[in-house]
DOVOMI-926782 format. One record per residue (C-alpha): residue in one letter; y negated, z negated, x negated. Coordinates in steps of 0.05 Angstrom, whole numbers, always signed. Each point is the difference from the previous one (the first is absolute). Layout:
! residues N
<pt><residu>A</residu><y>Y</y><z>Z</z><x>X</x></pt>
...
This chain:
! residues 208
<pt><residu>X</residu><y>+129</y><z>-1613</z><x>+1567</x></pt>
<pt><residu>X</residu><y>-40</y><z>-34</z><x>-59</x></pt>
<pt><residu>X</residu><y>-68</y><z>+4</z><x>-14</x></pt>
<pt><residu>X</residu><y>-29</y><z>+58</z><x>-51</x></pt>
<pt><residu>X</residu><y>-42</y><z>-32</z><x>-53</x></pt>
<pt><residu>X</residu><y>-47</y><z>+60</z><x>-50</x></pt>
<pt><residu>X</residu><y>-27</y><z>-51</z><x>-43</x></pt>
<pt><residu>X</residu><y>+24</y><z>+47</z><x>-57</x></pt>
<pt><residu>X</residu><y>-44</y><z>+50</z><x>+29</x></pt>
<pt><residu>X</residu><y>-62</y><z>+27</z><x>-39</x></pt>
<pt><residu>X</residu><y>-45</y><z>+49</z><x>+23</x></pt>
<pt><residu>X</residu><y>+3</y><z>+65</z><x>-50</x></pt>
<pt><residu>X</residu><y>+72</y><z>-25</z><x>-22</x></pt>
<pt><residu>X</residu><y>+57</y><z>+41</z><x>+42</x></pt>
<pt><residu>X</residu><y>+61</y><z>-39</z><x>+9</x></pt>
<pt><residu>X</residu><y>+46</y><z>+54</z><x>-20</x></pt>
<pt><residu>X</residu><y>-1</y><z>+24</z><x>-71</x></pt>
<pt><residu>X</residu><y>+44</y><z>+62</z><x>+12</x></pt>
<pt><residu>X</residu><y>-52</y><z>+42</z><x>+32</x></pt>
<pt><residu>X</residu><y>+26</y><z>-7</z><x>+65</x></pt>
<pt><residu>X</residu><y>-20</y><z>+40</z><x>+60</x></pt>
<pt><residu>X</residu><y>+11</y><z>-30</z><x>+68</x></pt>
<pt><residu>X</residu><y>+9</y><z>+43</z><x>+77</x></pt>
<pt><residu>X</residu><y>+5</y><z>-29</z><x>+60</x></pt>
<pt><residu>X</residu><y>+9</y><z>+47</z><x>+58</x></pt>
<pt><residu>X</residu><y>+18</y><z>+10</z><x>+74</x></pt>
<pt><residu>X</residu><y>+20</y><z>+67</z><x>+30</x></pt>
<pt><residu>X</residu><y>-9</y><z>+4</z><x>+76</x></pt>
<pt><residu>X</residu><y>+18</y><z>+63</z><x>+29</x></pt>
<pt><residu>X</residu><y>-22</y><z>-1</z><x>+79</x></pt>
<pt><residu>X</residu><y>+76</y><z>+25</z><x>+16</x></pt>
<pt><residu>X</residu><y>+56</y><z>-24</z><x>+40</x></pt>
<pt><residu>X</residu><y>+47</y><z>+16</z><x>-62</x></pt>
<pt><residu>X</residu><y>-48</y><z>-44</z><x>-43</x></pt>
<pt><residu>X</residu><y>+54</y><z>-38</z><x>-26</x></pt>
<pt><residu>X</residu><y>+35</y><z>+57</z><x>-26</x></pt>
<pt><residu>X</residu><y>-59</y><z>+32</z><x>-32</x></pt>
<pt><residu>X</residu><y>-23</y><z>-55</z><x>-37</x></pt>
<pt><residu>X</residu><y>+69</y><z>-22</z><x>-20</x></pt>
<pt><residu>X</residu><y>+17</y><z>+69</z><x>-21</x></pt>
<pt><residu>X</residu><y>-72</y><z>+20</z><x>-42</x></pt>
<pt><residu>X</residu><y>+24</y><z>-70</z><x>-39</x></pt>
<pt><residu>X</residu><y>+65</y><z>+14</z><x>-8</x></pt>
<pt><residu>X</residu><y>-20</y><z>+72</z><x>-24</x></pt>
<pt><residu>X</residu><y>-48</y><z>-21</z><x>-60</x></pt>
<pt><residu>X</residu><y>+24</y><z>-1</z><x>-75</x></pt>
<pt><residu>X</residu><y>-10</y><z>-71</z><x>-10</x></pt>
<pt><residu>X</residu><y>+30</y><z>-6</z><x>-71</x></pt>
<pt><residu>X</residu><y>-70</y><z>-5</z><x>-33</x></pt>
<pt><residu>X</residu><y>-32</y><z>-56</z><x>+47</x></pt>
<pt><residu>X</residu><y>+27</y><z>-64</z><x>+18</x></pt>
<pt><residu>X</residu><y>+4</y><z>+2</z><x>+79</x></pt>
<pt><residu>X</residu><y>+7</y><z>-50</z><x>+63</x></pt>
<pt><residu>X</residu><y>-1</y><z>+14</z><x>+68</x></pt>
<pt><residu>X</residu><y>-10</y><z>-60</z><x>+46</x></pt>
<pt><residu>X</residu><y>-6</y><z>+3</z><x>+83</x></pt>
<pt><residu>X</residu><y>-77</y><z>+7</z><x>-16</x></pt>
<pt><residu>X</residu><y>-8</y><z>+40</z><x>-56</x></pt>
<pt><residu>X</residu><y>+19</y><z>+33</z><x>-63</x></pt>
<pt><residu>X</residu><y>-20</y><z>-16</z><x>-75</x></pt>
<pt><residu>X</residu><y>+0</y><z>+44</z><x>-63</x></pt>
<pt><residu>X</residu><y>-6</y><z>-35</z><x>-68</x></pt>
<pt><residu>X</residu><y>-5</y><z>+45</z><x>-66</x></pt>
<pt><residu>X</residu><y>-47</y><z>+43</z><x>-34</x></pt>
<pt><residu>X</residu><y>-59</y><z>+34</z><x>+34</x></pt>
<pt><residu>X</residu><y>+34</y><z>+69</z><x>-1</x></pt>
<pt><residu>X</residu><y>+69</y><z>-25</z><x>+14</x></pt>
<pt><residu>X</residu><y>-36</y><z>-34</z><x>+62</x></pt>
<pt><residu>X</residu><y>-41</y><z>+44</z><x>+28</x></pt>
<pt><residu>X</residu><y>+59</y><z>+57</z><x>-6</x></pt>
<pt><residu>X</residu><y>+34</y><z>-38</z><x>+45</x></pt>
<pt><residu>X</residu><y>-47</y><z>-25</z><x>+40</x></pt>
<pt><residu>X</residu><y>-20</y><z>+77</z><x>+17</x></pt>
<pt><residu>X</residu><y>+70</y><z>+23</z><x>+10</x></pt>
<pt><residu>X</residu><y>+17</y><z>-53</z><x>+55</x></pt>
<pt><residu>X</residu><y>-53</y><z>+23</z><x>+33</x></pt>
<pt><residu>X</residu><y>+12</y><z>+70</z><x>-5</x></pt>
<pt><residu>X</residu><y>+69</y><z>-8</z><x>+11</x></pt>
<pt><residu>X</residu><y>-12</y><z>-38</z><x>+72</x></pt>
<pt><residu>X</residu><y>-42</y><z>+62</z><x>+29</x></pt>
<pt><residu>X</residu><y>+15</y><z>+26</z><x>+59</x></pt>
<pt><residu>X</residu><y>-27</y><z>+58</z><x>+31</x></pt>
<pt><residu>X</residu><y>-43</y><z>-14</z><x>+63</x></pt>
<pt><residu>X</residu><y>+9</y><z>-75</z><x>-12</x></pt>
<pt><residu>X</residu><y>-48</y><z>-38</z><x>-17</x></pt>
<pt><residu>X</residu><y>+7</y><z>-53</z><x>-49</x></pt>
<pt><residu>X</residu><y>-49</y><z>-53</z><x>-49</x></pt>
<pt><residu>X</residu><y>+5</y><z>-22</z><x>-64</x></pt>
<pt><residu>X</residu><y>-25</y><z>-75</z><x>-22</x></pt>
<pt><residu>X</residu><y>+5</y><z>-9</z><x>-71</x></pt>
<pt><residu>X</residu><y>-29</y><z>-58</z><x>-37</x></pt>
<pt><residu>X</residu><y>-2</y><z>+16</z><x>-81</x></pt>
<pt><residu>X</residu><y>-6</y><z>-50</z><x>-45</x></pt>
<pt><residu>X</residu><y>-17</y><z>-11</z><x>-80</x></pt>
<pt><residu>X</residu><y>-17</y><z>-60</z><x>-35</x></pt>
<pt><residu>X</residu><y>+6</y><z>-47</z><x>+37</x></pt>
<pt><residu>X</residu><y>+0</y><z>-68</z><x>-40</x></pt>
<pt><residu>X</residu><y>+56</y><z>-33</z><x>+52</x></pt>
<pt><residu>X</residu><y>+55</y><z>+59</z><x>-21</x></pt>
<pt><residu>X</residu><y>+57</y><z>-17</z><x>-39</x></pt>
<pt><residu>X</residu><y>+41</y><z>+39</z><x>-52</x></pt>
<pt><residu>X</residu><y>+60</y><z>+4</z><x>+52</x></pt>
<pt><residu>X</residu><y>+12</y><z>+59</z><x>+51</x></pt>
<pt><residu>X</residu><y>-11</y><z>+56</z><x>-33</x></pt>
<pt><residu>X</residu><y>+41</y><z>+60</z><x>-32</x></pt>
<pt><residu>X</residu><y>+24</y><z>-6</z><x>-72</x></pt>
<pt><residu>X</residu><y>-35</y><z>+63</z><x>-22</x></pt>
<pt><residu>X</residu><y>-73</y><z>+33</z><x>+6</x></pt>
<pt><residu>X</residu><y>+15</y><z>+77</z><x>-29</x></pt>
<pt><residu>X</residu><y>-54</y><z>+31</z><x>+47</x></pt>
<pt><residu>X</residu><y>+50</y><z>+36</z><x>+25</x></pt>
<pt><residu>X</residu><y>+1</y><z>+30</z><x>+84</x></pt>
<pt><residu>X</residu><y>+71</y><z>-1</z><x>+13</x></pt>
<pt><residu>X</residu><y>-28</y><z>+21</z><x>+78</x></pt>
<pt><residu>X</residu><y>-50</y><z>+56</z><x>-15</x></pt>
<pt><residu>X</residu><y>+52</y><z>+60</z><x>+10</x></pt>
<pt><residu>X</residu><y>+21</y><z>-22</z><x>+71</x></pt>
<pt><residu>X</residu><y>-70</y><z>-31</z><x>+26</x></pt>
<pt><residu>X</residu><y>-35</y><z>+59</z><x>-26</x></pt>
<pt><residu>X</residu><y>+27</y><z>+51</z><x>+45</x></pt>
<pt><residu>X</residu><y>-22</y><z>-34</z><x>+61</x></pt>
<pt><residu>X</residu><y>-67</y><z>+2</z><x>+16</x></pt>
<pt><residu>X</residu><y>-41</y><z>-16</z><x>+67</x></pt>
<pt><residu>X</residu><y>-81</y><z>-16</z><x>+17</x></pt>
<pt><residu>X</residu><y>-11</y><z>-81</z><x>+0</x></pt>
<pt><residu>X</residu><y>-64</y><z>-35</z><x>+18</x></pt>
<pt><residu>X</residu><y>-17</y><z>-73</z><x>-23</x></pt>
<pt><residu>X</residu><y>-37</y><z>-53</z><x>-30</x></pt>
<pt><residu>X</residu><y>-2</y><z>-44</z><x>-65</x></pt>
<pt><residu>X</residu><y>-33</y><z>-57</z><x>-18</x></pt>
<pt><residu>X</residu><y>-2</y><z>-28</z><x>-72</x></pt>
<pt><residu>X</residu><y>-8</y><z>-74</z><x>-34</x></pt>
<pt><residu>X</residu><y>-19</y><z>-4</z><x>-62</x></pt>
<pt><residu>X</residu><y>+1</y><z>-77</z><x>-26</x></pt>
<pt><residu>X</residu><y>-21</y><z>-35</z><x>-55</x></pt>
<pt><residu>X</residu><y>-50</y><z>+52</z><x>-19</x></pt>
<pt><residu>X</residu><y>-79</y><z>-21</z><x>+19</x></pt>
<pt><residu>X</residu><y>-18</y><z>+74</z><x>+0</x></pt>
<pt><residu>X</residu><y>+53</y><z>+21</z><x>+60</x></pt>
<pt><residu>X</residu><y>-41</y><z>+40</z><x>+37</x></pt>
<pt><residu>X</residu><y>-16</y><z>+51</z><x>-58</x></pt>
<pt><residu>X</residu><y>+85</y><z>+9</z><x>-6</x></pt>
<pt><residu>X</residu><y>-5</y><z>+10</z><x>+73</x></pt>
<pt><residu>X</residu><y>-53</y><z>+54</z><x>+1</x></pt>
<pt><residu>X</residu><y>+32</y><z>+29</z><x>-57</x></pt>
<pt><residu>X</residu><y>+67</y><z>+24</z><x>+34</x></pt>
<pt><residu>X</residu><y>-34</y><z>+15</z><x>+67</x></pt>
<pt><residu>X</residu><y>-44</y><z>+51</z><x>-30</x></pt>
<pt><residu>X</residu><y>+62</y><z>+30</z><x>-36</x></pt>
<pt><residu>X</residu><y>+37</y><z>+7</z><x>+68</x></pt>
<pt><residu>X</residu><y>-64</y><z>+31</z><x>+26</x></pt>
<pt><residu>X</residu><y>+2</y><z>+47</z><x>-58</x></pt>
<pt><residu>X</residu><y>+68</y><z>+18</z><x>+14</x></pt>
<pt><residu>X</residu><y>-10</y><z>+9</z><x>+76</x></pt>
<pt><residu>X</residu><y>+48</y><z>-56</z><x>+16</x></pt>
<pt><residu>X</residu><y>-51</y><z>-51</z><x>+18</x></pt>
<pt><residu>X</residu><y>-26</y><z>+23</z><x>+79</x></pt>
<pt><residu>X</residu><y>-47</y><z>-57</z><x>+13</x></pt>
<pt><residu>X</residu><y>-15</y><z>-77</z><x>-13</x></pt>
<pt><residu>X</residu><y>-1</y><z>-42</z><x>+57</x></pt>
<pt><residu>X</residu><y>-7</y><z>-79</z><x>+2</x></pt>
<pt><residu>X</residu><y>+57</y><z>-25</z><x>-50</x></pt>
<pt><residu>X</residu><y>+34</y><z>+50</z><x>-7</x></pt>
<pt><residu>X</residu><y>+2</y><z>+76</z><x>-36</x></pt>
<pt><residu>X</residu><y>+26</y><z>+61</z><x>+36</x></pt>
<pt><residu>X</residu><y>+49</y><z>+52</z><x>-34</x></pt>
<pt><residu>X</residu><y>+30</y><z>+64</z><x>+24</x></pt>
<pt><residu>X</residu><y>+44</y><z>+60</z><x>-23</x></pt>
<pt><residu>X</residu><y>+62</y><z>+19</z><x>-14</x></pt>
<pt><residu>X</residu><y>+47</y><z>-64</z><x>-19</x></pt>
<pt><residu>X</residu><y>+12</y><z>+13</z><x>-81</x></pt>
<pt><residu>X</residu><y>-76</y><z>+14</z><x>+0</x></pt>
<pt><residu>X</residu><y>-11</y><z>-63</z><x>+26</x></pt>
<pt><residu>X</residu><y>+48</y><z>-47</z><x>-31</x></pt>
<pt><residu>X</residu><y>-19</y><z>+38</z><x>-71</x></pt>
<pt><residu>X</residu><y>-76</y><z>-25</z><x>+8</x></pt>
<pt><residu>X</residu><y>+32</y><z>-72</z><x>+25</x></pt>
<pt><residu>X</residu><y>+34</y><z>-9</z><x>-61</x></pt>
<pt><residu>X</residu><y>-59</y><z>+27</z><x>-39</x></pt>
<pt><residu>X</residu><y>-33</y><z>-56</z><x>+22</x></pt>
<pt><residu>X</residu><y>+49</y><z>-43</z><x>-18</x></pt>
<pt><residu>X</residu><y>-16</y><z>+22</z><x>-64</x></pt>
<pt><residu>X</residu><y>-76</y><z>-5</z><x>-6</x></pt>
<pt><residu>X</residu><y>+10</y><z>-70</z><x>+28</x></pt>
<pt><residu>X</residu><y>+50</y><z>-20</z><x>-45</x></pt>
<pt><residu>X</residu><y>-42</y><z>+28</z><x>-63</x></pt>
<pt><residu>X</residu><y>-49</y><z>-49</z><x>+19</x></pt>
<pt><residu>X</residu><y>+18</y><z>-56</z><x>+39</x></pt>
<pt><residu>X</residu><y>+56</y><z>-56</z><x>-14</x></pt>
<pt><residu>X</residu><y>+24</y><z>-10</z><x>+74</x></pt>
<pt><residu>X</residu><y>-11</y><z>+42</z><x>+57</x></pt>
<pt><residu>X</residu><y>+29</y><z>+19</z><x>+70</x></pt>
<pt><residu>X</residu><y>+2</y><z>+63</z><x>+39</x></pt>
<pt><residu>X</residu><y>+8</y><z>+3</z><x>+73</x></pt>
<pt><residu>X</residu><y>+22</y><z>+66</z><x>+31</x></pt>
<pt><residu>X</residu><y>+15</y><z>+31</z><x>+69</x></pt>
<pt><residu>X</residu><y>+24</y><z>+73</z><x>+4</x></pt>
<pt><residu>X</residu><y>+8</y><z>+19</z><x>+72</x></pt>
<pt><residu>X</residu><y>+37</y><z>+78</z><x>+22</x></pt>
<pt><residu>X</residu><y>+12</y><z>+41</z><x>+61</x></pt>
<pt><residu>X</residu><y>-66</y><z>-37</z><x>+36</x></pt>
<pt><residu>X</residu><y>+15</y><z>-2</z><x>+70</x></pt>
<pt><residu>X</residu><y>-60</y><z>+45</z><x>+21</x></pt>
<pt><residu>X</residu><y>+25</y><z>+43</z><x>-52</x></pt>
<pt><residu>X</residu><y>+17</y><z>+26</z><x>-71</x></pt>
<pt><residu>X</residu><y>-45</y><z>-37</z><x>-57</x></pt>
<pt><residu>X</residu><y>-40</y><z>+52</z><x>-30</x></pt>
<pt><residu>X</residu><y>-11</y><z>+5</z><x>-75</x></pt>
């Protein structure tokens, strides 16, 4: 493998000039059928909108936000299980000034070719979230910003050392997510997200 080299790289300056959204995400389902149930939630979502690659670590989405996080959500959704538990470890990604103009779908129409079949399922979810925003000397005020909104909401359940805790019912939760996709994107040229969403806790059901 050769070496990387960002000498092209400027802060402020994103690599990609299509608006590209980027989701990296692991589902681990604490199952002896694991294989099958992350296999199958893949195989299940509309991926016509995103750009998609599964490797034996991981799976990437590439499009527009909405596109993205549609199918982001329905993967998810579609690998629940009742009475197993199962995580969520998503890493989202805008602006970065090392992205290219490759990977990604060939059209941004907003549109959620998932919604109809993710929306019908819906279970409790606990987790955490973490956000970076970069390139901005006033970070801190975008971070306050979007934690007070989830407290608003009742999605945000506590703060704890480096991370933000969420809780409700899983649209409610990935709805505020990508809102603050949004607020960061409004104001900030590169950011990252980091998100776990955990259900069916062994010691029990997560509680909105």
């Amino acid at each position: 493998m050769q070496h990387v080299s960002y000498e092209g790289c400027r802060v402020g300056v994103p690599g990609s000039h299509l608006d590209i959204t980027g989701a990296r995400f692991s589902l681990m389902p604490m199952s002896d059928d694991f294989l099958a149930i992350i296999l199958g939630a893949i195989q299940k979502v509309n991926q016509t909108n995103v750009w998609a690659k599964t490797d034996p670590t991981s799976t990437v989405y590439r499009g527009g936000s909405t596109e993205v996080f549609d199918a982001l959500k329905a993967c998810f959704v579609f690998s629940y299980r009742p009475r197993v538990h199962a995580s969520l470890e998503a890493t989202i990604s805008k602006g970065c000034p090392g992205d290219v103009d490759a990977d990604a779908a060939l059209s941004f129409d907003g549109s959620r070719v998932n919604e109809s079949a993710s929306q019908a399922i819906h279970f409790p979810v606990i987790g955490k979230f973490s956000v970076y925003p970069m390139g901005t000397g006033d970070y801190m005020h975008c971070i306050e910003t979007v934690i007070n909104c989830g407290i608003d909401k009742g999605i945000v359940t506590g703060t704890g050392h480096y991370v933000t805790f969420l809780g409700g019912d899983v649209h409610e939760v990935f709805r505020y997510i990508e809102e603050v996709f949004h607020e960061l994107d409004a104001n900030v040229s590169h950011f990252v997200i980091q998100l776990t969403l955990l259900c069916n806790l062994p010691e029990g059901e997560a509680h909105e």
